[in-house]
Every structure is written in C-alpha cells, then in structure tokens.
N, C-alpha and C positions, 0 to 999 in steps of 0.2 A: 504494500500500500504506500502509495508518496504520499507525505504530508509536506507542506509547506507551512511556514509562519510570517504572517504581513504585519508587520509589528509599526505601533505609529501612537501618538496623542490623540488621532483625531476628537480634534477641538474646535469645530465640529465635523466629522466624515463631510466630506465634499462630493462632487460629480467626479472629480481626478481621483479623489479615493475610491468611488463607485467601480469607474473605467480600470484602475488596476486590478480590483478582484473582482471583477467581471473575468477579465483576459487571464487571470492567476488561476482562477477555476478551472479552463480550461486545458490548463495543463496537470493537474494533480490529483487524488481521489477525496484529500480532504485539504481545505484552507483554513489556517487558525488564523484570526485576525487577533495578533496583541496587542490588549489595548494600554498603554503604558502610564503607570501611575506616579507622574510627574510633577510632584509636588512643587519645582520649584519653577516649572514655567506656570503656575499659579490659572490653571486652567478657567473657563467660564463655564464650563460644564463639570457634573458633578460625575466622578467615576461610573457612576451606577446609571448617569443620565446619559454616557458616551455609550456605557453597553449598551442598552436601549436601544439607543439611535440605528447603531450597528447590527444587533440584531434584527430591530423591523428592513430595514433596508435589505440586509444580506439574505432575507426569509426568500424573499422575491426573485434572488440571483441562485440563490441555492436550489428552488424549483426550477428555474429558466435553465442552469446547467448540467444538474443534478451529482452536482457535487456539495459533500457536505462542509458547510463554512461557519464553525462557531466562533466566538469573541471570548476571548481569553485575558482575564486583570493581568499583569504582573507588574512588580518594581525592581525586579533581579536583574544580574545581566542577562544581554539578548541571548549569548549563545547559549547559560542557563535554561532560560526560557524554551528556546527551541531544544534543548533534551528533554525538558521535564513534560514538553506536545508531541514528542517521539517525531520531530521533523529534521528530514533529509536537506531541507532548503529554506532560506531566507530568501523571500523577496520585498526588491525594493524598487521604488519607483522613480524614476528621475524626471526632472523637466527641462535642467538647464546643465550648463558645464559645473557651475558650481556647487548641485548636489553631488557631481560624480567625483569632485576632488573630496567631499566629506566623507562621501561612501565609500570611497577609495581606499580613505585609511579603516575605517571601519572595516572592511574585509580584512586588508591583512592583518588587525587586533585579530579576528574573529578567527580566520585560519592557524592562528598561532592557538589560539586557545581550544579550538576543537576544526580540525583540520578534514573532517568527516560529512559538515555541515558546510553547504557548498551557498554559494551567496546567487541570486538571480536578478538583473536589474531589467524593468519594463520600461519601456520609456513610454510619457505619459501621451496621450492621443494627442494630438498638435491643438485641437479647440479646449483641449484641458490645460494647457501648460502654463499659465498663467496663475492657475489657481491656488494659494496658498488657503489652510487654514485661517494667519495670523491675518491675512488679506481680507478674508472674507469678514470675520472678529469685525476687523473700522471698519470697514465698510457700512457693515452692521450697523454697528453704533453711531456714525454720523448720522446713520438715516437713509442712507442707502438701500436699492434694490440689489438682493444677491440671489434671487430666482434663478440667475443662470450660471450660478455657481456652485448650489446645493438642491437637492431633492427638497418639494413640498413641505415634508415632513419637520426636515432641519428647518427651513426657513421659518416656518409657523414657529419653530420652538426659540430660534435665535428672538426672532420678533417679543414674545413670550418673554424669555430672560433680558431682555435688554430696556422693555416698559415696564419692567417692574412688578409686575402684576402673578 
C-alpha cells in the first residue's frame, strides 16, 4: 500500500491546497494530510477548526478518486510524523523558485534523518500559484473577496472569524 503525507498549517486549506491533493491522490492508495500544530505562527484557525475544514473538503476528493485521505494533528518532526502514518512519501507542493530552495534543504535534513522516506514535489496548477495561505488571511481581513482562492466553505468561515461573530 503507498501512503503518502501532505503535511502543511493550512490556515486556511486553499484551492492550491485543494489542486495538490487532488493530483496526490492520484498517485497513492492513501493520503495523510498533516495538519501541523504550529503554535508559533499563531494561527486564525483553531486546530480542531483546520481539521474540519480538511476533512469536509477532502470527503469530496476522497469519493471523486477513491483514494482514502484522512487529516492527521501533529507537532513532531515531519519525518517522525511520516513513520508514525507508515508513509513511503512526503509530498510537497511548490509555486515559485523560492519554495524549492526551502524545500531543498528540507529534503536533504529529511534524507539524513530517515533516508527511506522519499520527498515528492507537485508543482502547483499555474491558476493556483499565486495563492498563499498568509495571502488569502489580509486579504481577508481588509475586506476582500477570496472566493477564488478558497472553496465556499472556507470563505463562509474566514468571513465568520474575521466579523466576529
């Protein structure tokens, strides 16, 4: 069985998160999405409200490919992580030159520390690339439309957390 592990904050899952485990499912039998509990980039979402998000989302992708894709907390290391999902592979997604010099070292930490656990980079759909998390966040918050940055779902809830209410 390949498993795979998409590991990320999503703060909040975007359409560029969507389009990666979209395309990750169909390479694998199971996708973990980990979802990273990153206390110090002091998230807007609440752990339990990022799984959420992820799982209503990935319900949808998981029938469309029929691959199964659950959302997994961790605060360990990633390569930790990806033993403790029993995954053969990290993927990760790029958009520009500058994630891949990040990523870059990241693989060779990773291959030092478990050399068994092979790294996979998707580069994101050309109408996604643009799209950060932290992007979408101000966007948000100025008062902006990010309809074509996040699924319904998200939007409705960013809208929700940001009036308060």
């Amino acid at each position: 069985m390949r498993v795979a592990l998409y590991p990320g904050t999503f703060d909040p899952i975007t359409l560029g998160h969507v389009d990666i485990i979209r395309r990750a499912a169909a390479l694998v039998d199971k996708l973990v999405i980990g979802v990273a509990i990153n206390r110090d980039k002091g998230p807007l979402f609440t752990l339990e409200e990022r799984v959420a998000m992820i799982e209503a989302e990935c319900a949808k992708l998981s029938a469309e490919t029929g691959t199964e894709i659950v959302a997994h907390p961790f605060e360990n290391l990633l390569i930790d992580c990806a033993r403790d999902v029993g995954a053969q592979i990290i993927v990760r997604g790029l958009r520009a030159v500058a994630d891949f010099e990040y990523e870059f070292q990241m693989v060779g930490m990773n291959r030092v520390l478990d050399d068994k656990i092979e790294t996979v980079f998707l580069m994101a759909d050309a109408r996604r690339q643009a799209i950060a998390s932290k992007l979408v966040k101000e966007i948000a918050r100025l008062g902006g439309d990010v309809s074509k940055f996040v699924t319904p779902l998200v939007n409705d809830a960013l809208k929700e957390r940001l009036s308060g209410t």
